[in-house]
VOVEXMI-221055 format. One record per residue (C-alpha): x, z, y; residue number from 1. Coordinates in nm, 4 decimals, always signed. Each point is the difference from the previous one (the first is absolute). Layout:
VOVEXMI-221055
(pt (X Z Y) NUM),
...
This chain:
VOVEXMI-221055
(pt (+0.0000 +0.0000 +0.0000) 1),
(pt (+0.3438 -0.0298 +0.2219) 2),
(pt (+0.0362 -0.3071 +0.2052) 3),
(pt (+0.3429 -0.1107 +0.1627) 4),
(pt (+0.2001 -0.2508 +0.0565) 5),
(pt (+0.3605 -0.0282 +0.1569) 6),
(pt (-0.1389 -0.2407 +0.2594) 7),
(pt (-0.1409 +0.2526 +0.1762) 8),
(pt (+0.3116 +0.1019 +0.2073) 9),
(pt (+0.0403 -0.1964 +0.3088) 10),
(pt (+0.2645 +0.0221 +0.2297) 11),
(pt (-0.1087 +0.0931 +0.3456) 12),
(pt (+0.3143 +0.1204 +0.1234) 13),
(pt (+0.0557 +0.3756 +0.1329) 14),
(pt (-0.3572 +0.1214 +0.0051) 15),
(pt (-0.1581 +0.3035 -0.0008) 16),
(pt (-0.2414 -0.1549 -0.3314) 17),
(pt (+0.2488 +0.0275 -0.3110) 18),
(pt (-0.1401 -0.2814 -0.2064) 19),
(pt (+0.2344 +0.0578 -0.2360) 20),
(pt (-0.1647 +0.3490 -0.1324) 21),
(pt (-0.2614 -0.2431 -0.2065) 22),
(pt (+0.3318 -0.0499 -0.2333) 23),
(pt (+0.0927 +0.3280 +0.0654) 24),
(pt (-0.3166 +0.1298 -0.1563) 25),
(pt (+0.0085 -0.2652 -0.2990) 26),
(pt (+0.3406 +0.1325 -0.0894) 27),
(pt (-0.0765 +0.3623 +0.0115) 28),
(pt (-0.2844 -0.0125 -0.2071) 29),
(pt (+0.1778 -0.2294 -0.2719) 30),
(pt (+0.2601 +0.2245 +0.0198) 31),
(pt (-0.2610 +0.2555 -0.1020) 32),
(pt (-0.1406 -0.1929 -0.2693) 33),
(pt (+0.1808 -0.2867 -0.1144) 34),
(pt (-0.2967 -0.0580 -0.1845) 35),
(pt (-0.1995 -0.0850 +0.2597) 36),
(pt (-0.1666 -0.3307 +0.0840) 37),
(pt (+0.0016 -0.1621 +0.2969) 38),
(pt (-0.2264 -0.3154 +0.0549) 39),
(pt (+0.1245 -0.2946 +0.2382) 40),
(pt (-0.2530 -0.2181 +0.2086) 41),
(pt (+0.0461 -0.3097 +0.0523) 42),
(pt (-0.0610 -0.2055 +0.3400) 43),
(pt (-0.2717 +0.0545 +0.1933) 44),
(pt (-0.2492 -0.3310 +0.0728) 45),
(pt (-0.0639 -0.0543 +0.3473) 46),
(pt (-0.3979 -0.0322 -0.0481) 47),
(pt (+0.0088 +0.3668 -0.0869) 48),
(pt (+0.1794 +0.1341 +0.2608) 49),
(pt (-0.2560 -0.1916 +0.1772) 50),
(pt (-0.2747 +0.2226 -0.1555) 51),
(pt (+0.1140 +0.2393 +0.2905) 52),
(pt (+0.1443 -0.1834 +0.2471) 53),
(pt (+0.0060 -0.2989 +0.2391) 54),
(pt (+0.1059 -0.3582 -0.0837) 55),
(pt (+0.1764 -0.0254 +0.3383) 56),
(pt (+0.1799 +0.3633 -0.0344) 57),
(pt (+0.1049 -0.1287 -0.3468) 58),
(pt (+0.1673 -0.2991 +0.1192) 59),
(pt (+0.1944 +0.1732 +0.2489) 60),
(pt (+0.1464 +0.1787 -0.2458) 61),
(pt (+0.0791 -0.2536 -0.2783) 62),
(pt (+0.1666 -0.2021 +0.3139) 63),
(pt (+0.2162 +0.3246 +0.0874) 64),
(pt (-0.1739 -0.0265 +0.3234) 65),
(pt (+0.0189 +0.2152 +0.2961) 66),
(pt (-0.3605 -0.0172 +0.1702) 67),
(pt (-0.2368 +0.2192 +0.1514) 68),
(pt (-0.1186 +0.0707 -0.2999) 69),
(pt (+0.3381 +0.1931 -0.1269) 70),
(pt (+0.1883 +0.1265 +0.2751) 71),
(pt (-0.1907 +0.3101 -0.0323) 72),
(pt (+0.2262 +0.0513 -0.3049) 73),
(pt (+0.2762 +0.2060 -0.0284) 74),
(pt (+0.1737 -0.1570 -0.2474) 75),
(pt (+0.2562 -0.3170 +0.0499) 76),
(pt (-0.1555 -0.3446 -0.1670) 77),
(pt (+0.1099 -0.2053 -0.2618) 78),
(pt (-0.0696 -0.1496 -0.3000) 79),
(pt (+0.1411 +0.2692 -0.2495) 80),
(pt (-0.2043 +0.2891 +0.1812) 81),
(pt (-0.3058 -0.2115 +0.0051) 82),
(pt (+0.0380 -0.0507 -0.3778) 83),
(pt (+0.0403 +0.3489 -0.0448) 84),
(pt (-0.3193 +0.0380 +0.1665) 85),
(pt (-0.1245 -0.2373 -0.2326) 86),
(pt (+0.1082 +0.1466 -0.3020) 87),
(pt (-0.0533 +0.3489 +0.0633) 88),
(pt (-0.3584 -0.0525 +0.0449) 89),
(pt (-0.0243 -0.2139 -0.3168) 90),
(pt (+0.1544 +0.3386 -0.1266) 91),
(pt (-0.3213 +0.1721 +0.1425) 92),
(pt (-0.2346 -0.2394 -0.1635) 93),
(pt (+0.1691 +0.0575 -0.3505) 94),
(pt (-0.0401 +0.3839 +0.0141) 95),
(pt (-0.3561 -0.0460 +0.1565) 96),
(pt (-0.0303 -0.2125 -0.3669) 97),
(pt (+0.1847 +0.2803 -0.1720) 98),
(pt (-0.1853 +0.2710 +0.1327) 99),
(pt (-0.3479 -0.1908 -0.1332) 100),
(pt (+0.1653 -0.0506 -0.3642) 101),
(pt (+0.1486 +0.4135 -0.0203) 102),
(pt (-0.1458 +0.1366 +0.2637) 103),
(pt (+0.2781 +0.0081 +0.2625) 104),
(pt (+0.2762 -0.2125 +0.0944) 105),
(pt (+0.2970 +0.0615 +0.3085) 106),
(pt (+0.1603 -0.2849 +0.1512) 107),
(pt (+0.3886 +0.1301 +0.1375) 108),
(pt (-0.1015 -0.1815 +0.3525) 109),
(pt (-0.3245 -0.0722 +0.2317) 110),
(pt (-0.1981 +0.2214 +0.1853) 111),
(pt (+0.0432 -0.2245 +0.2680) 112),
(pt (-0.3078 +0.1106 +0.2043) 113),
(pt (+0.0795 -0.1141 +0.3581) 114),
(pt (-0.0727 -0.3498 -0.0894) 115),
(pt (-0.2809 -0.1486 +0.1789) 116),
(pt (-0.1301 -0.3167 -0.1382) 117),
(pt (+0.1266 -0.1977 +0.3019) 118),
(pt (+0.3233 +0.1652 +0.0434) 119),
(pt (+0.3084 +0.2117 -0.0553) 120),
(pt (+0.0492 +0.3376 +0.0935) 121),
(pt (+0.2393 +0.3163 -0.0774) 122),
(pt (+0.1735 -0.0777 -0.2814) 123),
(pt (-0.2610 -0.2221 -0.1301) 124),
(pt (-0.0195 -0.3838 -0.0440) 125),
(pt (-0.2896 +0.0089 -0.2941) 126),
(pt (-0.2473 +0.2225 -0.0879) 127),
(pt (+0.0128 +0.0477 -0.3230) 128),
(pt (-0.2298 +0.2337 -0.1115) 129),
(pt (-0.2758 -0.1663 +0.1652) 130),
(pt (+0.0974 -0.3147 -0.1746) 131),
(pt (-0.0072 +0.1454 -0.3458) 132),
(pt (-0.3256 +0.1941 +0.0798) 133),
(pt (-0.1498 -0.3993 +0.1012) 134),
(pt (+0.1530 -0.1032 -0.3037) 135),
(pt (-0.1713 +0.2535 -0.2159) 136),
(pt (-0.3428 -0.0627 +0.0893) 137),
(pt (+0.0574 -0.3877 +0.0303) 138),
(pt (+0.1904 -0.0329 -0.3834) 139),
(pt (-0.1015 +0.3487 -0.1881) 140),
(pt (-0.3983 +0.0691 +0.0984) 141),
(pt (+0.1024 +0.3517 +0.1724) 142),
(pt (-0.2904 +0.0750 +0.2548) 143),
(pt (+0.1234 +0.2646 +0.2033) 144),
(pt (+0.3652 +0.1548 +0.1206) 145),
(pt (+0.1091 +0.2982 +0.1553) 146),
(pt (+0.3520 -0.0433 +0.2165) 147),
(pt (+0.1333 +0.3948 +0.0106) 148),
(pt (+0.3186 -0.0365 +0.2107) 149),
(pt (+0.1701 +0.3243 +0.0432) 150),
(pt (+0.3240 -0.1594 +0.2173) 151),
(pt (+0.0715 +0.2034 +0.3183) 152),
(pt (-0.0598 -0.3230 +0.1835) 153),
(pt (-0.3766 -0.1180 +0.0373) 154),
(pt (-0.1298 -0.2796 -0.1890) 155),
(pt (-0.0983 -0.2457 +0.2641) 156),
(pt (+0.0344 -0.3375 -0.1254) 157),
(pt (-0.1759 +0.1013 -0.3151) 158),
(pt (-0.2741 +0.1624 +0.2122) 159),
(pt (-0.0357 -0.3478 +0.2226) 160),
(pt (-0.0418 -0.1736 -0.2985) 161),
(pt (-0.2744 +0.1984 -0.1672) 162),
(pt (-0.1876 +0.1065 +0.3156) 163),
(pt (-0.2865 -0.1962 -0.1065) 164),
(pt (+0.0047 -0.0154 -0.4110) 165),
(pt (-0.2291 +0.2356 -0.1590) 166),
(pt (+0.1887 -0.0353 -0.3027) 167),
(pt (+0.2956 +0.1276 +0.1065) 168),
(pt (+0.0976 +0.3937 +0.0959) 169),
(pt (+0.2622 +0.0274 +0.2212) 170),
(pt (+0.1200 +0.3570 +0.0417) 171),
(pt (+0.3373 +0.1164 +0.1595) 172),
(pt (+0.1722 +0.3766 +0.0837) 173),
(pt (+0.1983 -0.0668 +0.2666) 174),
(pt (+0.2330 +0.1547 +0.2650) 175),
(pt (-0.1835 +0.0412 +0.2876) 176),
(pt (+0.2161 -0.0254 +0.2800) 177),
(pt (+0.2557 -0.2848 -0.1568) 178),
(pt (+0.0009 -0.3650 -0.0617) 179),
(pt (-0.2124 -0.2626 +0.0404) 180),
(pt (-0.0745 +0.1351 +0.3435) 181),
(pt (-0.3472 -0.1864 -0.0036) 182),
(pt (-0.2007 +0.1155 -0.3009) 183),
(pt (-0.2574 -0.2023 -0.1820) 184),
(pt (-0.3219 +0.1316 -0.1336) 185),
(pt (+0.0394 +0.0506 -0.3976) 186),
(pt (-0.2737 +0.1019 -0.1601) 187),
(pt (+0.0824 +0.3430 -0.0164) 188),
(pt (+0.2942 +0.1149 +0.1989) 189),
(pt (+0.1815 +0.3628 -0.0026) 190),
(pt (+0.2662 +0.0269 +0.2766) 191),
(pt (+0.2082 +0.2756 -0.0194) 192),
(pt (+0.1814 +0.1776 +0.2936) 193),
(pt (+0.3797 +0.0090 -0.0463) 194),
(pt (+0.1563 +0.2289 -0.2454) 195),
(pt (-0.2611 +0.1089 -0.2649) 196),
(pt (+0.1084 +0.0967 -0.3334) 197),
(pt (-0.0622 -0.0201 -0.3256) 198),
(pt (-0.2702 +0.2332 -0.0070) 199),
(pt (-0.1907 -0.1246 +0.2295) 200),
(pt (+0.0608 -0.3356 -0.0536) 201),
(pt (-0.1196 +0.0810 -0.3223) 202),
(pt (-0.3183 +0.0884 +0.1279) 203),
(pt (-0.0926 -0.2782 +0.2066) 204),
(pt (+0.1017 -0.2180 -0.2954) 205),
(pt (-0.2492 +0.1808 -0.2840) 206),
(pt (-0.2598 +0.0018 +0.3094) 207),
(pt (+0.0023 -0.3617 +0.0724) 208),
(pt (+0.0259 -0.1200 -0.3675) 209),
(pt (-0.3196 +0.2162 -0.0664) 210),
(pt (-0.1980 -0.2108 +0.3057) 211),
(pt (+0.1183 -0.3208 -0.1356) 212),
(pt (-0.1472 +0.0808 -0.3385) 213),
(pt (-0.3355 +0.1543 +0.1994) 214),
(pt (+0.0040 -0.3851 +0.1565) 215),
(pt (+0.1373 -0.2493 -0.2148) 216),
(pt (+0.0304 -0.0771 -0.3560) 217),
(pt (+0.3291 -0.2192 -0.0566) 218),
(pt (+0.1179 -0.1828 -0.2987) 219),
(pt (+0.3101 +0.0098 +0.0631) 220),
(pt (+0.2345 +0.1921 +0.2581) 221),
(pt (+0.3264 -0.1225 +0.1466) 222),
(pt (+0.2041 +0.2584 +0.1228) 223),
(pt (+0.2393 -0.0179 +0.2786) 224),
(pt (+0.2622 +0.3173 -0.0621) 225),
(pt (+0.2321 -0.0443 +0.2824) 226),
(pt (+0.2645 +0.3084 -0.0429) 227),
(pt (+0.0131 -0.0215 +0.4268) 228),
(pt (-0.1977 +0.2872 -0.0080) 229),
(pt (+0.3248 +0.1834 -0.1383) 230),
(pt (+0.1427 +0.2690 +0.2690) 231),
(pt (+0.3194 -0.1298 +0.0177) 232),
(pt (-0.0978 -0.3726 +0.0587) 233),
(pt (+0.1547 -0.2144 +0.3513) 234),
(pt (-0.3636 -0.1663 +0.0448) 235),
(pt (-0.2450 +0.3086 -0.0898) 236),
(pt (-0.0624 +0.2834 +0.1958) 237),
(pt (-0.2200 +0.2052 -0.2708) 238),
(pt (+0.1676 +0.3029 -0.2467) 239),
(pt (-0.0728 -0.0902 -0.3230) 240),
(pt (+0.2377 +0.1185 -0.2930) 241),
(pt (+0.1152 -0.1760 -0.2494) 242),
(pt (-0.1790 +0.2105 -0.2501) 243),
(pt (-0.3046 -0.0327 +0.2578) 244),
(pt (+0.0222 -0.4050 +0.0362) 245),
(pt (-0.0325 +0.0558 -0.4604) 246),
(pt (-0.2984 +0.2150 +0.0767) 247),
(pt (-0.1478 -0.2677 +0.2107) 248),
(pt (+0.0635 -0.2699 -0.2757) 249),
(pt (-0.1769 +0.2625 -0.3100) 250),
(pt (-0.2883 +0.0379 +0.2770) 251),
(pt (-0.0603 -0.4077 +0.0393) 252),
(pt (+0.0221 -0.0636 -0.3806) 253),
(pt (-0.1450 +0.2800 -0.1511) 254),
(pt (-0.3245 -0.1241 +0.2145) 255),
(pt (+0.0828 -0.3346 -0.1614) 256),
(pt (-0.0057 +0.0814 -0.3427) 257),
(pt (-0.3069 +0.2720 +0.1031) 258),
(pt (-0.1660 -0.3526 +0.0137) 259),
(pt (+0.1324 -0.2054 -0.2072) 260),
(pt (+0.0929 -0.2352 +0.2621) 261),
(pt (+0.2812 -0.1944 -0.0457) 262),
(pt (+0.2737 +0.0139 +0.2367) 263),
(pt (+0.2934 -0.2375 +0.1464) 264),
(pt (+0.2669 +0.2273 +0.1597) 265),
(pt (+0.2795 -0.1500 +0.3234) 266),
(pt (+0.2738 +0.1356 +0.1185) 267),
(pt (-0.0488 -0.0152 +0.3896) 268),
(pt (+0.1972 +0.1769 +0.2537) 269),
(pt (+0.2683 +0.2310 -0.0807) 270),
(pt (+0.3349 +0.0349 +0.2247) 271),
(pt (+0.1091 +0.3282 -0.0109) 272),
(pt (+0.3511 +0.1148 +0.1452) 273),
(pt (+0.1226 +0.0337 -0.3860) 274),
(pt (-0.0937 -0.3221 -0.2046) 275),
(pt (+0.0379 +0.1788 -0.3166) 276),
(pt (-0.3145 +0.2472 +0.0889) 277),
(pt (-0.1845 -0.3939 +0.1153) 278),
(pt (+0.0885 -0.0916 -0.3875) 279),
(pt (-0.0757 +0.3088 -0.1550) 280),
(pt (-0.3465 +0.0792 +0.1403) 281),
(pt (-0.0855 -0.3865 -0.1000) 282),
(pt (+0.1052 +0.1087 -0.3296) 283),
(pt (-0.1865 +0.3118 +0.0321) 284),
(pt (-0.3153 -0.2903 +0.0655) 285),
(pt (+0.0634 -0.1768 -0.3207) 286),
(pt (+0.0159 +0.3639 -0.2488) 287),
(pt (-0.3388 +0.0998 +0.1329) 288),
(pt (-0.1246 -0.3440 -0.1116) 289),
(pt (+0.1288 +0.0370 -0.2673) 290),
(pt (-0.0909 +0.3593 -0.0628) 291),
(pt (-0.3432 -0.0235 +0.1310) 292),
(pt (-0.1271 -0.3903 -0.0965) 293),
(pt (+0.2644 -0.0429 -0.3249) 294),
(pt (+0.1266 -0.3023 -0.0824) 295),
């Protein structure tokens, strides 16, 4: 139910996003389990990333293009970080397809949730989770999906692209007072003022999973588990342990498997000071998966 492939590091130069920690994370957990397998995807067609997003956004970016359209990026522009972009939302798509055959599925990459459908922003050139969620209901028959993105960052471009879909759930625990500085409207929003900790963020999590099962029945969940929330992170201004940020991972799947809802699990933010605690509470992601969904 592990999806990775070493595409998925781009270069992007000195940056505060360490896209090589999706390797890191693959390596660590092999090195935990040799055993373990890990499922490649292959390219990504363009008519599904068009399930989420524009046909003139998407040829910006397959001419390496800088338009209105991505200089809200953050990123540089070329062709190999585009096809990482590519691929690491194919890599979505396959655990979304995992996650309906065993009941979960992670993908080492995505949670790229500033996305809009008509352009780049953040870190952000595709959304992929919105993709795979489109692709789901187009290709699989799945009715109705719950987005739960814990990242300390709101999920904007997710929550543009939903704002009107009925089918679609879009929740995201947020830092209050951090980036974007213009928030969308997700379907249910919990901002938190700076610093909160693991108890309480805790709390507001069990709270808000218990009013999206009041208001919505999914079939399937994707889950957004950005480690930014961590204490010690350079983009996050919350205080989340890294025994709290595990907490917050048995909290979202536990009330997955309560419901026998399948689940598709992304990486997302994570840029702590220390690399090695990024890796490890990733890690941390994929044992409660397995602990809590099995394999």
């Amino acid at each position: 139910m592990l999806v990775h492939h070493p595409d998925y590091f781009c270069e992007i130069g000195t940056h505060v996003f360490p896209t090589r920690k999706f390797g890191l994370v693959r390596d660590q957990l092999v090195a935990e389990d040799p055993s373990l397998v890990i499922n490649e995807p292959e390219a990504l067609p363009k008519e599904t990333a068009a399930l989420a997003h524009t046909s003139g956004y998407l040829e910006d970016l397959d001419g390496d293009e800088h338009t209105e359209r991505t200089e809200a990026s953050e990123l540089p522009l070329s062709r190999q970080i585009v096809n990482a972009y590519y691929l690491a939302t194919a890599g979505t798509c396959l655990a979304a397809k995992l996650a309906l055959e065993h009941g979960g599925g992670m993908n080492l990459s995505g949670g790229f949730h500033h996305a809009y459908a008509d352009r780049a922003e953040g870190f952000c050139y595709l959304n992929d989770v919105a993709i795979a969620a489109r692709q789901l209901q187009k290709d699989d028959g799945v009715g109705k999906v719950a987005i739960v993105d814990c990242d300390v960052h709101q999920g904007n471009g997710t929550a543009r692209i939903f704002e009107d879909d009925g089918t679609v759930f879009t929740f995201s625990m947020h830092q209050r007072d951090n980036y974007p500085m213009f928030k969308e409207k997700s379907d249910l929003d919990v901002d938190l003022p700076n610093g909160v900790g693991d108890d309480e963020f805790c709390e507001e999590l069990s709270g808000a999973l218990e009013r999206i099962s009041s208001e919505f029945e999914a079939d399937f969940v994707f889950y957004l588990a950005g480690v930014d929330p961590y204490e010690n992170d350079q983009l996050g201004g919350l205080g989340v342990s890294i025994d709290g940020m595990r907490r917050r991972d048995r909290l979202v799947l536990e009330w997955c498997r309560a419901s026998k809802t399948p689940v598709a699990v992304v990486l997302a933010g994570g840029y702590a000071f220390n690399t090695d605690d990024t890796v490890r509470m990733h890690c941390n992601t994929y044992h409660e998966l397995e602990s809590v969904i099995g394999q």
